[in-house]
C-alpha positions in Angstrom: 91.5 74.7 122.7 92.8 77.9 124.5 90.1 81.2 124.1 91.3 82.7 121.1 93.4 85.9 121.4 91.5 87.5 118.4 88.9 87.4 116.8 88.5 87.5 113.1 85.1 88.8 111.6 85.2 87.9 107.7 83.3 87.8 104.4 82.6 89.5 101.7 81.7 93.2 101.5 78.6 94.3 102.8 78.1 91.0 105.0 78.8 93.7 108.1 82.5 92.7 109.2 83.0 96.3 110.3 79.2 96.7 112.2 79.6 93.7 114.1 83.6 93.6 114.6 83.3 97.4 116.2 80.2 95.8 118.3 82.0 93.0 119.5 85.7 94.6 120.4 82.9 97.3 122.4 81.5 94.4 124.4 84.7 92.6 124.8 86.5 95.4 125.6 88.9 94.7 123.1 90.9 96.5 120.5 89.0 96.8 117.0 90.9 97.1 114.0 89.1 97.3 110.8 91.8 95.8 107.8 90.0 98.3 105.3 91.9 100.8 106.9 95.2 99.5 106.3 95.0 98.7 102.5 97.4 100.8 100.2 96.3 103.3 98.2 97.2 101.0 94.8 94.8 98.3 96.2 91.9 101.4 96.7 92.5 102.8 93.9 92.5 99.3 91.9 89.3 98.4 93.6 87.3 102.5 93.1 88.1 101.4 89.6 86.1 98.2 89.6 89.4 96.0 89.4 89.0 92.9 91.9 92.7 92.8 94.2 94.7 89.8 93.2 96.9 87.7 95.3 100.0 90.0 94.8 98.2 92.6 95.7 96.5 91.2 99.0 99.6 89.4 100.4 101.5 92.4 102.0 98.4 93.7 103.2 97.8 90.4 104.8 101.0 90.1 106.5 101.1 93.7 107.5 97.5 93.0 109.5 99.3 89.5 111.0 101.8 91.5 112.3 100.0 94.3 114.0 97.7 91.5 115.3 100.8 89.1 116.6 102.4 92.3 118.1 99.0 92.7 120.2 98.0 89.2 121.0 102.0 88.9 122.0 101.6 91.9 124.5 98.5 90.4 125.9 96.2 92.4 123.9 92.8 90.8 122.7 92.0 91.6 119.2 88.9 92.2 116.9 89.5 92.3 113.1 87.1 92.5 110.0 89.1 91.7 107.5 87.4 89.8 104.2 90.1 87.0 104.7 88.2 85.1 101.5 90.4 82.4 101.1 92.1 79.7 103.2 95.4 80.9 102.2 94.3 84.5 103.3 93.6 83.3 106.9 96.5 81.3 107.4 98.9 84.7 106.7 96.7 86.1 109.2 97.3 83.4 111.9 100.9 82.5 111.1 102.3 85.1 108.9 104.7 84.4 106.1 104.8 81.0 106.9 101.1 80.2 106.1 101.7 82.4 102.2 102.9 80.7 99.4 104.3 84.0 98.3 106.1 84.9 101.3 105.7 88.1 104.2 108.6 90.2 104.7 110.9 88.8 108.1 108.8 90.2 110.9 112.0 90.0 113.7 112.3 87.7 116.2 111.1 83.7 116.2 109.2 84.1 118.6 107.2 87.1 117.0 106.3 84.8 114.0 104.5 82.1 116.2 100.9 81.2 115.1 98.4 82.8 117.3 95.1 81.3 118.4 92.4 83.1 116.2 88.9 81.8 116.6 86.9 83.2 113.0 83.3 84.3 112.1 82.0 84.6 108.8 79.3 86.3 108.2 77.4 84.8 105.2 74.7 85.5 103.2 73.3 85.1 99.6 74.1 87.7 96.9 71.0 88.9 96.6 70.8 90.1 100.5 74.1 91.3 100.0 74.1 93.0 97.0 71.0 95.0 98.0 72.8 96.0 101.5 75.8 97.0 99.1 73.5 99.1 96.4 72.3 101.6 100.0 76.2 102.2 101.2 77.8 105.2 100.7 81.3 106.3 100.3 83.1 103.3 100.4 85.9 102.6 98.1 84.7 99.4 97.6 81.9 99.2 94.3 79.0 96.9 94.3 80.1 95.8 91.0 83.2 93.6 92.5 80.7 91.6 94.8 80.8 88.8 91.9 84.1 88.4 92.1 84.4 88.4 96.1 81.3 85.7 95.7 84.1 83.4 93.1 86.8 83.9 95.3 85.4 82.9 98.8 86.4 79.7 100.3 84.4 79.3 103.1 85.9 78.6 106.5 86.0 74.6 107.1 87.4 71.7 109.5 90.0 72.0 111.1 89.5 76.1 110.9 88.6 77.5 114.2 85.3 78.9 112.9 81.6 79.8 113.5 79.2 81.2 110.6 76.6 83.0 111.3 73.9 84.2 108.5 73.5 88.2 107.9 69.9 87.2 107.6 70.2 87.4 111.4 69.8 91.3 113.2 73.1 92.5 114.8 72.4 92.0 118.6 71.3 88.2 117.5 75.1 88.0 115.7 76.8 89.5 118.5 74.7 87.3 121.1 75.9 83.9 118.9 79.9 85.1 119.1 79.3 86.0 122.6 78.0 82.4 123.2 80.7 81.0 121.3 83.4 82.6 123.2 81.6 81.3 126.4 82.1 77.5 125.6 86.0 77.9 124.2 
């Protein structure tokens, strides 16, 4: 396989997606986008009021972040994202846009804009009780420590033939950053 033309850091809140994806675009010298930034204010709102985001609510924010990605990786920029990207489905929108959602992406343009782009991901993962308790010390986040349950029932881990790595939160962030690093050597 070809080195991946982004990067996606995932997992639930508080597993550090934002931290490490910052980190790594730093080192890399690529661009960082953190997908937090792009949700609409229906989906904050939803969440501030302890409301877990539903498919229909996380598809169009899904595509949107696969085609600001696919616009970049097309133009020959290398990408960091941290994006929660919980399930399968999720990650698939991100890699191949409306094609990979059963509920489907608006038309992004051209054919050749709607390609599936080599993505290489990184879950960070931990147990709820590490997580919870990093959650419990943020502040200001729209995101409430109440909904980690339900981020916790609706993770499907990354598996074969995913283009993955996961890495523990248990480990400090230079050891995470060292691991991807290594990673990215061998592809």
């Amino acid at each position: 396989m070809a080195a991946p033309g982004a990067l996606l850091v995932m997992g639930v809140s508080g597993s550090g997606k934002s931290t490490v994806g910052a980190l790594l675009a730093s080192e890399l010298g690529w661009k960082f986008y953190d997908a937090d930034d792009y949700h609409p204010e229906e989906n904050r709102k939803k969440m501030g009021k302890g409301i877990p985001l539903n498919d229909q609510d996380r598809i169009p924010w899904l595509c949107n972040l696969h085609d600001i990605l696919l616009r970049d990786v097309a133009s020959g920029q290398h990408v960091v994202l941290a994006c929660s990207a919980l399930k399968k489905m999720y990650r698939d929108i991100l890699t191949q846009g409306k094609d990979g959602a059963a509920l489907k992406c608006e038309e992004s343009g051209k054919e050749a804009e709607r390609a599936e782009m080599q993505l290489l991901v990184v879950h960070l993962s931990g147990s709820f009780e590490v997580i919870s308790g990093r959650l419990l010390k943020r502040k200001g986040h729209f995101m409430p420590s109440e909904l980690l349950q339900s981020q916790f029932e609706t993770l499907e881990p990354p598996a074969a033939p995913e283009n993955f790595i996961q890495i523990s939160v248990d480990k400090n962030v230079s050891e995470i950053i060292a691991k991807i690093m290594e990673t990215l050597k061998m592809k």
